[in-house]
C-alpha positions as CSV (number, residue, x, y, z in Angstrom):
1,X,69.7,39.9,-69.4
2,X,69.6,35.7,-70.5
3,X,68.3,35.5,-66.6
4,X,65.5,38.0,-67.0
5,X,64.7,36.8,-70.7
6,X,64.6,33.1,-69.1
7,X,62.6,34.2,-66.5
8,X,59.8,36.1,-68.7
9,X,59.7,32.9,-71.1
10,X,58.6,30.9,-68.2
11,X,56.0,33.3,-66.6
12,X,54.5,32.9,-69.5
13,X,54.5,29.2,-70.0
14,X,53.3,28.9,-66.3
15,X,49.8,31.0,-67.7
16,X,49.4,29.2,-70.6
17,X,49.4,25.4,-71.1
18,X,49.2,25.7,-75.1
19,X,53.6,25.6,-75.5
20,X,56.0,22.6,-74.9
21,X,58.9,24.7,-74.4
22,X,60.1,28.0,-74.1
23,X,61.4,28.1,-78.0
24,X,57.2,28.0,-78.9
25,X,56.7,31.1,-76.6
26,X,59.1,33.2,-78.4
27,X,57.6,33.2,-81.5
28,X,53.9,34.6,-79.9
29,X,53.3,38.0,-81.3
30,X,52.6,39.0,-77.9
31,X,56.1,38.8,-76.8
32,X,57.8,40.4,-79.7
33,X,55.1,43.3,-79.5
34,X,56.4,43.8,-76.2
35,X,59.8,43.3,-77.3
36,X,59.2,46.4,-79.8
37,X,57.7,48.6,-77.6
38,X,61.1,48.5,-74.8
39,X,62.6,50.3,-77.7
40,X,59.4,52.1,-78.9
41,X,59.0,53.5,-75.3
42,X,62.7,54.2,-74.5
43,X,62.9,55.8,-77.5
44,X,60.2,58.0,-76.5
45,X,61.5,59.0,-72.9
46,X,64.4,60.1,-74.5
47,X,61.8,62.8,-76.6
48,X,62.5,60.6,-79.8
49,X,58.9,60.7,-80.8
50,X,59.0,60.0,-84.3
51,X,61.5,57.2,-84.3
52,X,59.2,56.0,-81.1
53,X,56.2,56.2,-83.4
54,X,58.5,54.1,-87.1
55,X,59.2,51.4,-84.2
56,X,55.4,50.9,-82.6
57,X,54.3,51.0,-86.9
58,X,56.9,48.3,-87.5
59,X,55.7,46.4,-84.6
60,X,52.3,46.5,-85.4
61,X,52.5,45.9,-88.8
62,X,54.5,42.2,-87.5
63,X,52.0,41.5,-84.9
64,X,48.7,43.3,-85.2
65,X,49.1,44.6,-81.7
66,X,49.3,48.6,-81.0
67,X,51.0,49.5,-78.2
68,X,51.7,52.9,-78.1
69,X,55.0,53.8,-77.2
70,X,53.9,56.1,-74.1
71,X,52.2,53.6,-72.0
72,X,54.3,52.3,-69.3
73,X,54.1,48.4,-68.6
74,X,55.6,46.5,-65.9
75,X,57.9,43.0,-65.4
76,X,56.1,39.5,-67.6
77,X,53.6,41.5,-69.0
78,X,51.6,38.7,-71.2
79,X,49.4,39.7,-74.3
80,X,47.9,36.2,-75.6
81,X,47.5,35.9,-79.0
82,X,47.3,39.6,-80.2
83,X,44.5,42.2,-81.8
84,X,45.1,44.4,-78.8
85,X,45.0,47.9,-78.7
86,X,46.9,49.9,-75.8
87,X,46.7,53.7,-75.4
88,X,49.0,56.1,-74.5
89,X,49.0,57.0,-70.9
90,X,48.4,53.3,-70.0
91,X,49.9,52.1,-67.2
92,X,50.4,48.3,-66.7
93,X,51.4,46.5,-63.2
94,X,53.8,43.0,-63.2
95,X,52.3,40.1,-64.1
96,X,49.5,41.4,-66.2
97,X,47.7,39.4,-68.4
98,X,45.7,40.0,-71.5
99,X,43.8,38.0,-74.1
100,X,43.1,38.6,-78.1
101,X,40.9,41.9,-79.2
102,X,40.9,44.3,-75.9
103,X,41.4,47.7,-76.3
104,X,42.9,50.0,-73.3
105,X,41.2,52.7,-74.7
106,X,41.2,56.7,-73.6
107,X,38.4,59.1,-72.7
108,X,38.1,62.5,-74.1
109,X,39.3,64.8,-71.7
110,X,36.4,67.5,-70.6
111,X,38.8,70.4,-70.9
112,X,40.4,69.4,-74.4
113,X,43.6,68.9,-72.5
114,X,45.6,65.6,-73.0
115,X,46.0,64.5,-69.3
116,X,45.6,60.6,-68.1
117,X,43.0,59.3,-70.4
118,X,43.7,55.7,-70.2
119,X,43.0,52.6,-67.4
120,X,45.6,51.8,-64.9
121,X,46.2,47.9,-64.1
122,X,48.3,47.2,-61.2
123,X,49.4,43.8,-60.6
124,X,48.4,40.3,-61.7
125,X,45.4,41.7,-63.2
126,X,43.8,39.3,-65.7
127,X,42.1,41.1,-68.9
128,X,40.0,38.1,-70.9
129,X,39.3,38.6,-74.8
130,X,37.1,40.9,-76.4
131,X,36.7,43.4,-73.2
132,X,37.4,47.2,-72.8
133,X,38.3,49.1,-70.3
134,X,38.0,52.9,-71.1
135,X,39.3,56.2,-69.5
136,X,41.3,56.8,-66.9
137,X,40.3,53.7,-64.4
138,X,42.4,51.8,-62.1
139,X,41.8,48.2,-62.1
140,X,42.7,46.6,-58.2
141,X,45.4,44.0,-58.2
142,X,44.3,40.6,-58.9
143,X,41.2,41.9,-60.5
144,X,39.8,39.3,-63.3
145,X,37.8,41.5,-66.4
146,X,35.6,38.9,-67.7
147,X,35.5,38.7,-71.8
148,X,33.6,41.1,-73.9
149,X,32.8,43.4,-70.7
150,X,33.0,47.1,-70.8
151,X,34.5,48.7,-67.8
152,X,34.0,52.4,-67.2
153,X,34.7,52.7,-63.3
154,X,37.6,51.5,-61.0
155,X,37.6,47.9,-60.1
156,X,38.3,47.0,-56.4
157,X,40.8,44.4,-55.5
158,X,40.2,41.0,-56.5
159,X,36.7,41.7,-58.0
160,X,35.6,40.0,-61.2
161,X,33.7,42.2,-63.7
162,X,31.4,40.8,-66.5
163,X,28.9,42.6,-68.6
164,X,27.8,45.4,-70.7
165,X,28.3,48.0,-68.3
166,X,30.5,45.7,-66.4
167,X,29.8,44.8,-62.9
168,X,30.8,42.5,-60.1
169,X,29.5,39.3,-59.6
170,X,30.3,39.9,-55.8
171,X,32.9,37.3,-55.3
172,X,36.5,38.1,-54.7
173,X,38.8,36.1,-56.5
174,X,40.8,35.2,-53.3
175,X,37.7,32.9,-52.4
176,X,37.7,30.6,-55.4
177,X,41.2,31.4,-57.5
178,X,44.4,31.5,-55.5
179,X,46.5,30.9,-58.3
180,X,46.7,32.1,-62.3
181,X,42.7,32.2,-63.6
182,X,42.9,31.4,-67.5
183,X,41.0,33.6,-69.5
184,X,40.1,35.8,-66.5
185,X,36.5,34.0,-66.5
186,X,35.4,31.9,-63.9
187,X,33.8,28.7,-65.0
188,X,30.9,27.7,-63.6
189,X,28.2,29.9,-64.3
190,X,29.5,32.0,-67.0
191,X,30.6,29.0,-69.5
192,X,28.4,26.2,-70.9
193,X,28.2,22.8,-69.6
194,X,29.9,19.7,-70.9
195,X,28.7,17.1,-72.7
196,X,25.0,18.6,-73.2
197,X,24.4,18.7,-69.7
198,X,22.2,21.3,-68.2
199,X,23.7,23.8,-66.0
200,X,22.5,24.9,-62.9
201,X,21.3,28.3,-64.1
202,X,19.1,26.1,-66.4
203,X,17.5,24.3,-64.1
204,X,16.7,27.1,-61.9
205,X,15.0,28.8,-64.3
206,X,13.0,25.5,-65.5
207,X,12.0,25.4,-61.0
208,X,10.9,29.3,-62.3
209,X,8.6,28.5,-64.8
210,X,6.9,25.7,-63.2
211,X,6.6,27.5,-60.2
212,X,4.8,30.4,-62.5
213,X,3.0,27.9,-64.4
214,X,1.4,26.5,-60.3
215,X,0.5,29.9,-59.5
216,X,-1.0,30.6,-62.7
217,X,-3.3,27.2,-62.3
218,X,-4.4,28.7,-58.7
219,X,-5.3,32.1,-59.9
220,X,-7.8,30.9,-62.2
221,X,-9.4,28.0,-59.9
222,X,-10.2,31.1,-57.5
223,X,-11.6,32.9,-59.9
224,X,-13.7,30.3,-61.4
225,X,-14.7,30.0,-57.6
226,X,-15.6,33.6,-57.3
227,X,-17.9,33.8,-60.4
228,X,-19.2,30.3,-59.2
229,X,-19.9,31.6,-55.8
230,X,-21.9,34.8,-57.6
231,X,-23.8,33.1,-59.5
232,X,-25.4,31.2,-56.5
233,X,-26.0,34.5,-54.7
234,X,-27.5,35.8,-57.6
235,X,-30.0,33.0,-58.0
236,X,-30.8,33.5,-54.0
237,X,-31.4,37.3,-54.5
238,X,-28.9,38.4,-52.3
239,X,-26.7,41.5,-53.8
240,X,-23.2,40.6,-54.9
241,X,-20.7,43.0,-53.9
242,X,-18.1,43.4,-56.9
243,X,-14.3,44.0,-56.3
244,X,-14.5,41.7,-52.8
């Protein structure tokens, strides 16, 4: 059990660069939450429902993260600083991942009957803070949910999802991020740049509005060549013909 505890205390430290040693880690709420919630969720298997639910209160109440003692979570599970929310039919692969203030939230079933209302993360998925992921979705292994997006649908393997409705940006993290992504954000387009410089979405959009500013200039020398060109042909008596 001092093997397995070892081992968890170090996937953790490999994902975040913030601790100096393994005694830092156990003091994150994120561990003890899930601490709490092996009991919680035993307790709960075993049809203990209401000792289930004093142990998930207890453990929110110390760490301001709800798990509830239903949902079924996997080996190093990682919730980073806290403020999460995690439903009931849940289910959680290894090596999962989640930042501050996400919610694993249910749907409400059409029919009025309880069934699977909440997402589904398989492996080394990577949740960054602020998003939700609502209703019965599966989220591919390896899948990166950027922060504050809203994910309604299933996410394919190794996609990254940003937005409000999420949505792909249509490169698989296998081509950029072999290993652990912090923060489940890539960081080139999405974040700001250093040091004041402008990024490249900037610029493009500065090449944009010149290029819209050129055409602009062109239209109207055309038309001030037009009316030029009929007011000559009126002088000369010949007819204009409007709308050529």
């Amino acid at each position: 059990m001092l093997g397995n505890l070892v081992r968890y205390l170090d996937s953790i430290v490999a994902r975040d660069p913030a601790p100096r040693s393994r005694w830092e880690v156990l003091l994150y709420p994120g561990v003890w939450a899930v601490f709490w919630h092996r009991i919680a969720h035993a307790l709960f298997r075993a049809d203990l429902f209401f000792l289930a639910r004093v142990v998930n209160h207890l453990s929110r109440f110390l760490t301001a993260i709800d798990i509830h003692p239903g949902a079924e979570i996997g080996r190093n599970f990682f919730i980073d600083h806290g403020f999460t929310v995690i439903g009931e039919t849940a289910i959680i692969g290894d090596n999962v991942t989640i930042y501050q203030c996400v919610t694993l939230g249910g749907s409400n079933p059409t029919n009025g009957v309880g069934g699977k209302r909440h997402p589904t993360l398989l492996d080394n998925v990577i949740v960054g803070s602020g998003a939700q992921i609502i209703g019965p979705v599966t989220i591919g292994r390896r899948a990166r949910i950027g922060a504050s997006a809203v994910v309604t649908e299933d996410v394919p393997e190794g996609a990254t999802m940003i937005g409000v409705k999420a949505r792909s940006t249509l490169v698989k993290a296998e081509t950029y991020a072999k290993d652990f992504m912090p923060y489940g954000t890539p960081c080139k387009e999405p974040c700001e740049p250093v040091g004041g410089q402008r990024g490249h979405s900037e610029q493009r959009i500065d090449e944009l509005e010149e290029q819209v500013a050129r055409l602009g200039a062109r239209v109207e020398a055309l038309l001030a060549e037009r009316e030029q060109q009929e007011r000559v042909s009126e002088r000369a008596g010949e007819p204009v013909l409007k709308g050529i």
